[in-house]
C-alpha positions as CSV (number, residue, x, y, z in Angstrom):
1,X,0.0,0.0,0.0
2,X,2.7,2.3,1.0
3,X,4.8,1.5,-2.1
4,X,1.5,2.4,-4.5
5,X,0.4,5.8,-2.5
6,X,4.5,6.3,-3.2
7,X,4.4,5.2,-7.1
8,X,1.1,7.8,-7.0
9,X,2.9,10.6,-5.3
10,X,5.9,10.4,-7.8
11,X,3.0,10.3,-10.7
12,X,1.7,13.5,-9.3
13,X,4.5,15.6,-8.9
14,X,6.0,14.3,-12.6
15,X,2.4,15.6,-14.0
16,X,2.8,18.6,-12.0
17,X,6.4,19.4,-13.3
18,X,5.1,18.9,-16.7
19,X,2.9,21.1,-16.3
20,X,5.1,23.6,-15.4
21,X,7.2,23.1,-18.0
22,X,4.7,23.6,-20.3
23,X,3.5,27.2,-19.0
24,X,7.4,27.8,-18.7
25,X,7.8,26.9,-22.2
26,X,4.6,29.1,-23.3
27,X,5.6,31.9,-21.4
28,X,9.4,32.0,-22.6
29,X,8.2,32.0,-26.1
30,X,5.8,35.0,-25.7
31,X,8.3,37.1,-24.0
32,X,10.7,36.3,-26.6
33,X,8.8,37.3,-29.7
34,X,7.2,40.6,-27.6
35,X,10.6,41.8,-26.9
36,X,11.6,41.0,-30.3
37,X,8.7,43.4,-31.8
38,X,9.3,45.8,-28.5
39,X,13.0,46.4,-29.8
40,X,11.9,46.4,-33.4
41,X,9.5,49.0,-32.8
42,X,11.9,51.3,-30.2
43,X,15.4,51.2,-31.9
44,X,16.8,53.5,-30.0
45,X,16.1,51.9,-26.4
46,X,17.2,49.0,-28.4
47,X,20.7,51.0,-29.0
48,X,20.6,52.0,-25.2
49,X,20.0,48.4,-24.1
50,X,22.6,47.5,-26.7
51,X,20.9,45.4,-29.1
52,X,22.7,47.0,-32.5
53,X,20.5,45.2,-34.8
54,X,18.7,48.6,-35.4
55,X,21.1,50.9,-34.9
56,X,20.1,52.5,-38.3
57,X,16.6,53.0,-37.8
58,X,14.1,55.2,-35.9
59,X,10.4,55.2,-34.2
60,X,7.9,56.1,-35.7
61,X,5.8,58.2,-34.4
62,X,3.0,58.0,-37.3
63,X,-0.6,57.6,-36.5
64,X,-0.9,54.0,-38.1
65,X,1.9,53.1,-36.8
66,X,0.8,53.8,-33.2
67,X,-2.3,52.2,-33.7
68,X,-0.7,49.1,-35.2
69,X,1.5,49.1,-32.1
70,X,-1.5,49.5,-29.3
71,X,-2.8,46.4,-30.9
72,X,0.2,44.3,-30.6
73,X,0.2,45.6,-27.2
74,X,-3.0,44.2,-26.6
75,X,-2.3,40.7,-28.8
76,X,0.4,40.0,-25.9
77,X,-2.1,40.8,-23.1
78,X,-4.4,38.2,-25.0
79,X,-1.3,35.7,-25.0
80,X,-0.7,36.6,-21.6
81,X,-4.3,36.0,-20.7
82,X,-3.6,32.4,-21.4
83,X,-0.8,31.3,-19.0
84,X,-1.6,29.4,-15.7
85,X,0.7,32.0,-14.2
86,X,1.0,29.9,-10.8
87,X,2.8,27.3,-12.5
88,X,5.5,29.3,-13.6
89,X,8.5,28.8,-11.9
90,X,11.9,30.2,-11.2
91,X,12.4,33.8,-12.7
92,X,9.7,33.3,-14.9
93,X,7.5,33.7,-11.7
94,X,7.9,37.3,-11.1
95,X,9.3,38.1,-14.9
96,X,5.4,37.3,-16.0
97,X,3.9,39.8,-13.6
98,X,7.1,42.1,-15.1
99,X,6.0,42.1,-18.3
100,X,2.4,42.2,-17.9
101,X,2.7,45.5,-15.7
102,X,4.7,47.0,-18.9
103,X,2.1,45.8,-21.5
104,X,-0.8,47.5,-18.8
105,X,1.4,50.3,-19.1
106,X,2.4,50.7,-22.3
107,X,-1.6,50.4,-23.1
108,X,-2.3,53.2,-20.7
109,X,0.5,55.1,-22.4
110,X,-1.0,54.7,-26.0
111,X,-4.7,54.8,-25.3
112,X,-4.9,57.8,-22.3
113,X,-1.6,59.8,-22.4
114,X,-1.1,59.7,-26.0
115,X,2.4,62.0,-25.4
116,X,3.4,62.3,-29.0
117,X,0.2,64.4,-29.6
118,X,1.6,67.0,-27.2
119,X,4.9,66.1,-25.8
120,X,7.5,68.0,-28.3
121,X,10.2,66.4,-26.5
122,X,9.4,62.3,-27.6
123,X,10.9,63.4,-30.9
124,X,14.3,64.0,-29.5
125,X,14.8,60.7,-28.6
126,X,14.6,59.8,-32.5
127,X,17.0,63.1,-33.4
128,X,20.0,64.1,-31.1
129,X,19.4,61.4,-28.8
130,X,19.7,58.2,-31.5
131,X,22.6,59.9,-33.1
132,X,24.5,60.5,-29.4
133,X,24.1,56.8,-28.6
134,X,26.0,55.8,-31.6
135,X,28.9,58.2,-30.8
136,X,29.6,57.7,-27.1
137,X,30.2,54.1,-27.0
138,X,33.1,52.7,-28.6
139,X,30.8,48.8,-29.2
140,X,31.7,48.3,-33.0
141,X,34.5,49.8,-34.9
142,X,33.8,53.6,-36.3
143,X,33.6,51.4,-39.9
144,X,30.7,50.1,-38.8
145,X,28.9,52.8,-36.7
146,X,29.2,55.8,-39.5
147,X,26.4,53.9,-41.5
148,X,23.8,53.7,-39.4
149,X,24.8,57.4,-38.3
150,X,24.1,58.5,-42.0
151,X,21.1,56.1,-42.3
152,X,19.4,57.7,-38.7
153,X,20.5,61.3,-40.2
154,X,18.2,60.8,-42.8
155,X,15.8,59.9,-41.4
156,X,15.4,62.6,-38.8
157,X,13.5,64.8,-41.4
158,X,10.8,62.1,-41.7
159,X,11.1,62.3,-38.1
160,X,10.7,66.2,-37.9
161,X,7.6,65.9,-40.6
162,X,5.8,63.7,-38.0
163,X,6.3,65.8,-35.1
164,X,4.8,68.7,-37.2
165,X,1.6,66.9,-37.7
166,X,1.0,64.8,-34.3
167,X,1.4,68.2,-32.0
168,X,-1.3,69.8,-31.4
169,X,-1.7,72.1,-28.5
170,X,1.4,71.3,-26.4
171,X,1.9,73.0,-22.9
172,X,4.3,76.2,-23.3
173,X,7.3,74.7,-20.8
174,X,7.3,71.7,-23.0
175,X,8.0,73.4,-26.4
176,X,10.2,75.9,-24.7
177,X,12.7,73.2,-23.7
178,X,12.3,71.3,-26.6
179,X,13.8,75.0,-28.6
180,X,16.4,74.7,-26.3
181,X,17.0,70.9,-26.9
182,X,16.8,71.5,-30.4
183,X,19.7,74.0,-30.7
184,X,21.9,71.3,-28.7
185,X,20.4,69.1,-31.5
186,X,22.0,71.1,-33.7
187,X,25.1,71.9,-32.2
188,X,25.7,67.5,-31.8
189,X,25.4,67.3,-35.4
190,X,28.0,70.2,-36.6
191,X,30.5,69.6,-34.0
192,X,29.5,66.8,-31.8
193,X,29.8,63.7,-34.7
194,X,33.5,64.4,-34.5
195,X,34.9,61.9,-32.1
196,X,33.4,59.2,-34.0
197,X,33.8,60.4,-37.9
198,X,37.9,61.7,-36.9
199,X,38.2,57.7,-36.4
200,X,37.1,57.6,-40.6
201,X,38.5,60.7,-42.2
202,X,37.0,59.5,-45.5
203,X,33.2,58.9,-44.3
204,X,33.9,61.8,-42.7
205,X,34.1,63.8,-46.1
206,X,31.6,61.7,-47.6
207,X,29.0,62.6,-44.2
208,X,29.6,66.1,-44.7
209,X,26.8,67.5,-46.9
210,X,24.3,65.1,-44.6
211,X,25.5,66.7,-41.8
212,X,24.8,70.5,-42.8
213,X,21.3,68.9,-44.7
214,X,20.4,67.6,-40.9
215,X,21.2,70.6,-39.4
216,X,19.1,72.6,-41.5
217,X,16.2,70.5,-41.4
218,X,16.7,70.5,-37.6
219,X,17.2,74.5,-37.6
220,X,14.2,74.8,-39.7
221,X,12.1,72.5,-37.3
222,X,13.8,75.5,-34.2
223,X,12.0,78.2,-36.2
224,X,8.6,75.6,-36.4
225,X,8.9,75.6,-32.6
226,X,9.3,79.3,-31.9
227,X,6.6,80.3,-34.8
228,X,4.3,77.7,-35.0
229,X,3.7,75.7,-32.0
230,X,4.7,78.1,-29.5
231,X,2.0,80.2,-30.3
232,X,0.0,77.4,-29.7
233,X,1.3,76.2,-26.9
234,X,-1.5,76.5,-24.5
235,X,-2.1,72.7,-23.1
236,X,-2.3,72.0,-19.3
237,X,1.1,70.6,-18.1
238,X,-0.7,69.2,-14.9
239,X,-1.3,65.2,-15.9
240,X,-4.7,65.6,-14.2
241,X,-5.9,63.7,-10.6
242,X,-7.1,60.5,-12.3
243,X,-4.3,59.8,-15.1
244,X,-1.7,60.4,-12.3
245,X,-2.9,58.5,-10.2
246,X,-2.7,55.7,-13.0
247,X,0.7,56.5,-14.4
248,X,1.9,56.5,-10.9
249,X,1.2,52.8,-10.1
250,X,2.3,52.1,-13.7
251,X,5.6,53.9,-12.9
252,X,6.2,53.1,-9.4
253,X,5.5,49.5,-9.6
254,X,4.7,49.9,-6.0
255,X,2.1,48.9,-3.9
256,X,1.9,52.1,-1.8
257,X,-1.3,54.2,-2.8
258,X,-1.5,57.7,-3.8
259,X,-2.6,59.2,-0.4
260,X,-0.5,56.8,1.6
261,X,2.6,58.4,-0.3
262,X,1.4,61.6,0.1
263,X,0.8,61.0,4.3
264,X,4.5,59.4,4.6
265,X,6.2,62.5,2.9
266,X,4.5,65.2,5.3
267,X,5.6,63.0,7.9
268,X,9.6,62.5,6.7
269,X,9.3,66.1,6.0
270,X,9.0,66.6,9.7
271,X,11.5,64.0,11.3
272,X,14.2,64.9,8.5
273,X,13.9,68.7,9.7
274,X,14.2,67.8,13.1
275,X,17.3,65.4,11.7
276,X,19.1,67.8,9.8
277,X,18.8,70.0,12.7
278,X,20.4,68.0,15.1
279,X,23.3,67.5,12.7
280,X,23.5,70.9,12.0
281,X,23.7,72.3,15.8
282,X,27.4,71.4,16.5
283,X,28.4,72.6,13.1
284,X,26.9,75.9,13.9
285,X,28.8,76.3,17.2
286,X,31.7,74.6,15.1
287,X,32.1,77.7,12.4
288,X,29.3,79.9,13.9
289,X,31.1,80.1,17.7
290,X,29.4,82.7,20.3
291,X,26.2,82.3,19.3
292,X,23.6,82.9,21.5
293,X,20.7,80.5,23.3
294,X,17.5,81.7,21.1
295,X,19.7,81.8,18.0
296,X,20.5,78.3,18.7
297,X,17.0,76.9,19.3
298,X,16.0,78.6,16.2
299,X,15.6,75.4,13.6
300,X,15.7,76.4,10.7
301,X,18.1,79.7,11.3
302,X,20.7,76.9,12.3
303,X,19.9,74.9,9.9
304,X,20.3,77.4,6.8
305,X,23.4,79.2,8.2
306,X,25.3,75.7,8.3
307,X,24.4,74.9,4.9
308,X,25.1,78.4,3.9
309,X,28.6,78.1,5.2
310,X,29.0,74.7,4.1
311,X,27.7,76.0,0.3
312,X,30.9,78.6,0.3
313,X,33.3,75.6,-0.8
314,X,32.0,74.6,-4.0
315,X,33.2,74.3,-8.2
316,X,32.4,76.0,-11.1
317,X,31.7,75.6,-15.2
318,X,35.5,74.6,-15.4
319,X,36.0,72.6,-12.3
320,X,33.1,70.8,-11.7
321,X,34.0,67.6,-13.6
322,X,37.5,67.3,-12.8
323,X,36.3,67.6,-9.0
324,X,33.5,65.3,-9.5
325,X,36.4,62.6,-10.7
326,X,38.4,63.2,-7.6
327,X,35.2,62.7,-5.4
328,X,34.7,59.3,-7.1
329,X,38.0,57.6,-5.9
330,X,37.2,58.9,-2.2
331,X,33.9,57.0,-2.0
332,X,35.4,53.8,-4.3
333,X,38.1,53.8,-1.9
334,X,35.4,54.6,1.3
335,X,33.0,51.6,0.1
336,X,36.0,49.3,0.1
337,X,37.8,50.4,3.1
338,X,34.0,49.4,5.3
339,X,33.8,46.3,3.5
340,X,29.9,47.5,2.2
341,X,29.2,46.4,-1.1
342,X,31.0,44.0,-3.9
343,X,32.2,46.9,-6.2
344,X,32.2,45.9,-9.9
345,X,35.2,45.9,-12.7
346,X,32.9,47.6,-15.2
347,X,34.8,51.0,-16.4
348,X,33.5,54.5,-15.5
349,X,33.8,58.1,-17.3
350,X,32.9,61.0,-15.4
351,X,32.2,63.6,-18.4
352,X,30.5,66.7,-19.0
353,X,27.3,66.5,-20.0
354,X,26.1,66.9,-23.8
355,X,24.6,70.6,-24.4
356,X,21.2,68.3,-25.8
357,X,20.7,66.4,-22.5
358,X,20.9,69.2,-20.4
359,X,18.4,71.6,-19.1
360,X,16.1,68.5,-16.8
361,X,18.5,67.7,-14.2
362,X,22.2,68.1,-12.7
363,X,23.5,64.7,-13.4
364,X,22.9,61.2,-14.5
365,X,24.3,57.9,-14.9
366,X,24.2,56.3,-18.6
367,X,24.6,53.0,-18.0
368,X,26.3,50.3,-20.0
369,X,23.1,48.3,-21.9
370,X,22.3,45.0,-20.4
371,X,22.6,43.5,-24.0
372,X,25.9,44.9,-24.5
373,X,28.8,42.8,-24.4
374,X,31.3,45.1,-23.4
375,X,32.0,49.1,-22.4
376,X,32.0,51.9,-20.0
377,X,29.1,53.7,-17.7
378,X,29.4,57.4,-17.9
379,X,28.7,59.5,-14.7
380,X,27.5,62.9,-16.8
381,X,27.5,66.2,-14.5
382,X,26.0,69.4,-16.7
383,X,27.8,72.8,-16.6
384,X,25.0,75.4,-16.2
385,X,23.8,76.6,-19.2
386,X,25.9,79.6,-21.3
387,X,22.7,82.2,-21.3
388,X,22.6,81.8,-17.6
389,X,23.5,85.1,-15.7
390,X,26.4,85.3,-13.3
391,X,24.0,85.6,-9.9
392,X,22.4,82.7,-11.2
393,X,25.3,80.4,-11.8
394,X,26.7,81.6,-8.3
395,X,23.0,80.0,-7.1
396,X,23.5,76.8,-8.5
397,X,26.9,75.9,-7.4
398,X,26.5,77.1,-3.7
399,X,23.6,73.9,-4.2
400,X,26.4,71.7,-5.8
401,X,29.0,72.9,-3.4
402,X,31.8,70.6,-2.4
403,X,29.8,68.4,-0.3
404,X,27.1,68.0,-2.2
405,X,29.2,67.1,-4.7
406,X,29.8,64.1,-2.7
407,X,27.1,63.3,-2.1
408,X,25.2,63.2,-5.7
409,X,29.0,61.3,-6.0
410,X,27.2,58.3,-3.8
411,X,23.4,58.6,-5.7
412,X,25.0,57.9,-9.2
413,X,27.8,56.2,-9.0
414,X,29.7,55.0,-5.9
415,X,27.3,53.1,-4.5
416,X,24.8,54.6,-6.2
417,X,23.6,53.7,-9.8
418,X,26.9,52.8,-11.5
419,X,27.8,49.6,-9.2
420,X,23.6,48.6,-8.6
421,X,23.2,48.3,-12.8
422,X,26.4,46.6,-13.3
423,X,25.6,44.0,-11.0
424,X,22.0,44.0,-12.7
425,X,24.0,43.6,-15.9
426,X,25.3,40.4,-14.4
427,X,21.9,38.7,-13.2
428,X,20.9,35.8,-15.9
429,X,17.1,34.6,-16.8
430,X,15.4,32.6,-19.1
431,X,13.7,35.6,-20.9
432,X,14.9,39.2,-21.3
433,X,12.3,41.1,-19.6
434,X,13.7,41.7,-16.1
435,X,17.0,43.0,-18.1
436,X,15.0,45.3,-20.4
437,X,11.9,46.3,-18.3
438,X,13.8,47.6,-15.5
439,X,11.8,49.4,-12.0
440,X,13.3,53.0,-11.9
441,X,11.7,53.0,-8.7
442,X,14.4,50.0,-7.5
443,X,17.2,52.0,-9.1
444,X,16.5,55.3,-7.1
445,X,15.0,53.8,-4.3
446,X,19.1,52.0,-3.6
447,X,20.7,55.4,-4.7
448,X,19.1,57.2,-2.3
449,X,19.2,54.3,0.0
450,X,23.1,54.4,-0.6
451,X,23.3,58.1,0.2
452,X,21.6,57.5,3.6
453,X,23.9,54.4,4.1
454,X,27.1,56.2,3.5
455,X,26.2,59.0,5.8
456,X,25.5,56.0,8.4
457,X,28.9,54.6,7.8
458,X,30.4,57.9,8.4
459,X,31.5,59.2,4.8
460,X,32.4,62.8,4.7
461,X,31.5,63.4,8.0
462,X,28.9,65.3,9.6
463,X,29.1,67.8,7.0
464,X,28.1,65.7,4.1
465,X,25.7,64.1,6.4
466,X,24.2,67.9,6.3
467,X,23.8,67.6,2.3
468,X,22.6,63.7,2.5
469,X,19.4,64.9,4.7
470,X,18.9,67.8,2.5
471,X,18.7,65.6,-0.5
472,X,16.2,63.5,1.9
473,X,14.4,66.5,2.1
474,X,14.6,67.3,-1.8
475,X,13.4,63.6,-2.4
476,X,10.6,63.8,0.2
477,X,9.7,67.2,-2.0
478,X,10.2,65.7,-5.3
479,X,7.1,63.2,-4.1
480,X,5.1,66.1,-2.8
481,X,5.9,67.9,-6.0
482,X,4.4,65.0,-8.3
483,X,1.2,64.8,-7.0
484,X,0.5,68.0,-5.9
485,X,1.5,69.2,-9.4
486,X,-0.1,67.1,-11.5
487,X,-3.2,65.6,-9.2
488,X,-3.6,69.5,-7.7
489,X,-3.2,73.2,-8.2
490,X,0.4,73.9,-6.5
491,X,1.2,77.5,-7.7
492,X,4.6,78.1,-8.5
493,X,5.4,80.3,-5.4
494,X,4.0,77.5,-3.5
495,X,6.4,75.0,-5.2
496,X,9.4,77.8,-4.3
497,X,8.0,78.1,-0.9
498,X,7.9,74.0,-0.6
499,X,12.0,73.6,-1.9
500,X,13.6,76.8,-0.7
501,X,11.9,77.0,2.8
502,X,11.2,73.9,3.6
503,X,13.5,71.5,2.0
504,X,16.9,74.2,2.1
505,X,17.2,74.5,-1.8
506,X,19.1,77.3,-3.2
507,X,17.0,79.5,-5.7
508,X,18.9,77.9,-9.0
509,X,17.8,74.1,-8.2
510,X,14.5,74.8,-7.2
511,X,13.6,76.8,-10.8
512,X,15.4,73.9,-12.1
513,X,12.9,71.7,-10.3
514,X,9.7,73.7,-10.8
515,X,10.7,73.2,-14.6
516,X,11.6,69.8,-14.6
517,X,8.2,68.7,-12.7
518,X,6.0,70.1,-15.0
519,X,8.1,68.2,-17.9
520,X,7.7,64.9,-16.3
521,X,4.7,63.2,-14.0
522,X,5.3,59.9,-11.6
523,X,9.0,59.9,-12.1
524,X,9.9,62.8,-9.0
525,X,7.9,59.9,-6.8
526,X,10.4,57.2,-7.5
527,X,13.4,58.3,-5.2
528,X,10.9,58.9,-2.1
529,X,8.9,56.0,-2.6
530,X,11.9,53.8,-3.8
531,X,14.3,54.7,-0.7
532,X,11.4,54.3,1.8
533,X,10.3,50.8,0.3
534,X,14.2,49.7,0.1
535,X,14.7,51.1,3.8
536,X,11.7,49.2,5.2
537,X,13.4,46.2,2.9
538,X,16.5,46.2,5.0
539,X,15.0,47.1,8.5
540,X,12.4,43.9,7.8
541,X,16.0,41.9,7.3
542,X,17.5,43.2,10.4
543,X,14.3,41.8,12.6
544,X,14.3,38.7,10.3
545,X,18.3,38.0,11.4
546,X,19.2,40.2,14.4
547,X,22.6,40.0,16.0
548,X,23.3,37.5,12.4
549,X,22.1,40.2,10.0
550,X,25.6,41.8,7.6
551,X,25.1,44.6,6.0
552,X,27.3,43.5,3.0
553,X,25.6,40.5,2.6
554,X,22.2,42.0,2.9
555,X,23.4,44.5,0.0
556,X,24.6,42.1,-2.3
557,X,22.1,39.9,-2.0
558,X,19.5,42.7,-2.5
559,X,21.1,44.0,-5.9
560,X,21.4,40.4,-7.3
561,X,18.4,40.0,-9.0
562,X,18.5,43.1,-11.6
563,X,16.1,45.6,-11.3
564,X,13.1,44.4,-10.2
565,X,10.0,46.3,-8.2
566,X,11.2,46.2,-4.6
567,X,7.7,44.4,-3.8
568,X,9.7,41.3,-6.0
569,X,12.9,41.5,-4.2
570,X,11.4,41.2,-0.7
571,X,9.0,38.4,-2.2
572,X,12.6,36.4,-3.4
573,X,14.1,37.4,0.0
574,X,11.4,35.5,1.8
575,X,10.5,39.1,3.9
């Protein structure tokens, strides 16, 4: 009897891995062919993921196009539909929900937001943007790169003509820094081609007259902007309450509701004042000595006059890269020394930021692909822009002073986003989708996570402790930004009052910010909502394990299976 209730039991579970193998088999065969048609139909995210099959081509952003895409979109779903999803196993598991998130989302994107219709800057991913990609890394041999330059060149016009007849009534910030980006545009194309053609002198020659036809066509789509669609330019940059709300779980991958979000930043508003406070008291009576008991218990007058002082020491347009190199090696060298997190072999640039890119934020990390085989990550920090007036450039770098410096060091690169997305370059699955659909939430979340945990392991002292709760306080603002923005009627002034009184930001960042919340919806949220889902991540560990819990452990383990929404790493951490 026992031996036939055994024979039955080894039946079962052979039927049952069959089965499995089955919806495995299914499910690796959908993903395949919808990231085949997903990197078809977005070459240059294909180029950035580093998948040079379609290095020569571009989106298009036509109306049958789109509408040929929302129904592949929804063809997938359908597939989708059809998968006994509990009988997935391994990565597949959590890579179905991954993928079935993006095709919600890309749905949403196509059928509600519908951003080339009024979002001027889409089309720069298809004009400076697909050209830059194909210039900074060195993956194929100049021999091979220069064609698909010249074939992406010409087809920017076509790109141009579509952009012409899909906007509509754009809101005015949007075209206004798509003018600007434009001019950068043009400026890549004359002069910014050159590291890549000097490598073929006689494509070079042969590029030439594309080059000058491409910035024409892109000079005369400048004067479009300013004559045409600026005019126009009277659509509502606030997303609205009910399509934020949407794009915001689409985005954020997170489980956290709008209002919950919302209650947890007015809160870390409050404890991170008190916070950067108490750091800031014996720095006061440190380089403000004498002073007297009421200035003291004064909050935010201690506060301010410590970061004030703290914002003399900082770089300028000539300096800032060169210093932002040197601050690199300190933390690489910091992170080693405490033994905190496996630091990867993958090379890293520090450069200035291209003229095109810049305008949206200070910095960013461009990442090696996860489908390329080989190359660098470049940590990009932006020069303030040449119109800006002297005062105003004065503003900006008392905010990026020395300390901050090191600190925006930590958030994107050391170990911030440089080291996290090369070890997600290294994580392996069955399908591509956690390489290629990768949470931005996760990504921020740990870099803002890492800024907090360097300041906890002592880098830089108490003074760049000072500039890691002030960016606490700038990410706690970014989320109350987002939604009051776009799901409310925040005023500018009330946006100024929010990042210079409140949060400590100098008057340069927070125009900076106004502008670049308005551009963008759901992405300010990430780096609040990402940190505080990664910190209740490792404090969830530390109960879990007590006196056995190591930090370096905990961190490795955490940033070993790519980029995934935090709610998946704490599901695969058994938390």
């Amino acid at each position: 009897m026992r031996v036939v209730i055994a024979a039955g039991l080894v039946l079962s579970l052979a039927m049952l891995n069959a089965a499995a193998t089955t919806q495995d088999d299914a499910f690796q065969k959908i993903a395949h062919d919808y990231v085949e048609q997903y990197l078809r139909a977005n070459p240059e995210d294909a180029t950035e993921l580093g998948d040079h099959r379609f290095d020569g081509r571009l989106t298009d952003y036509s109306p049958e196009a789109r509408a040929k895409d929302l129904s592949t979109q929804k063809e997938f779903r359908d597939k989708l539909n059809t998968i006994d999803a509990p009988q997935l196993t391994g990565a597949n598991n959590i890579d179905f929900r991954i993928l079935k998130e993006n095709i919600d989302y890309e749905i949403f994107r196509a059928e509600e937001l519908k951003e080339p219709e009024w979002n001027p800057l889409v089309y720069m991913q298809s004009s400076a943007n697909s050209l830059y990609l194909l210039v900074a890394r060195n993956f194929a041999p100049a021999e091979k790169r220069v064609p698909n330059l010249r074939q992406r060149m010409e087809k920017i016009p076509g790109v141009i003509a579509q952009a012409k007849a899909n906007l509509q009534h754009p809101p005015r910030v949007h075209t206004e820094t798509a003018i600007e980006q434009t001019q950068g545009a043009i400026s890549l194309v004359r002069d910014g081609l050159a590291a890549l053609l000097d490598q073929a002198p006689q494509m070079k020659n042969e590029l030439a007259p594309l080059q000058e036809k491409t910035a024409a066509a892109l000079a005369d789509y400048k004067k479009w902007l300013q004559n045409d669609l600026l005019p126009r330019s009277d659509g509502n940059f606030r997303l609205g309450a009910e399509k934020f709300r949407k794009k915001l779980r689409f985005a954020l991958a997170s489980d956290m509701p709008m209002e919950e979000i919302m209650k947890r930043a007015q809160t870390d508003l409050q404890q991170t004042q008190t916070a950067i406070y108490e750091t800031a008291l014996p720095l006061y009576k440190k380089y403000l000595p004498n002073a007297d008991a009421a200035t003291l218990a004064d909050k935010h007058k201690v506060t301010a006059a410590v970061l004030d002082k703290l914002a003399e020491q900082h770089p300028d347009d000539a300096t800032v890269v060169g210093y932002a190199q040197k601050v690199l090696a300190e933390a690489t060298d910091f992170v080693k020394q405490h033994n905190l997190v496996t630091v990867p072999t993958v090379p890293l640039d520090v450069i200035a930021m291209p003229e095109f890119k810049r305008g949206v934020a200070i910095a960013y990390c461009d990442s090696l692909g996860p489908l390329d085989k080989n190359g660098k990550t470049f940590f990009a920090v932006a020069p303030t822009p040449k119109d800006w007036s002297k005062e105003r450039k004065e503003s900006f770098f008392r905010e990026y002073n020395n300390y901050m410096i090191r600190d925006l060091t930590v958030h994107e690169a050391m170990p911030g986003h440089y080291l996290q997305l090369a070890h997600a370059n290294e994580f392996h699955a069955p399908t591509l989708v956690r390489a290629i659909f990768r949470s931005g939430t996760f990504i921020e979340g740990w870099a803002v996570y890492c800024e907090q945990m360097m300041a906890e392991q002592g880098y830089g002292g108490p003074e760049v402790k000072m500039q890691q709760l002030k960016m606490r306080l700038r990410a706690i603002a970014n989320a109350i930004l987002d939604q009051s923005i776009h799901a409310g009627n925040m005023t500018q002034q009330q946006a100024m009052d929010l990042m210079t009184k409140e949060a400590f930001q100098q008057e340069g960042e927070a125009v900076a910010k106004w502008k670049r919340a308005r551009l963008t919806s759901a992405q300010l949220s990430t780096y609040f909502v990402g940190a505080t889902e990664h910190l209740d991540l490792r404090a969830a560990d530390q109960n879990k394990l007590g006196k056995d819990f190591d930090l370096k452990k905990y961190n490795d383990r955490v940033i070993s299976y790519g980029s995934p929404a935090v709610k998946y790493v704490r599901e695969l951490m058994g938390l």
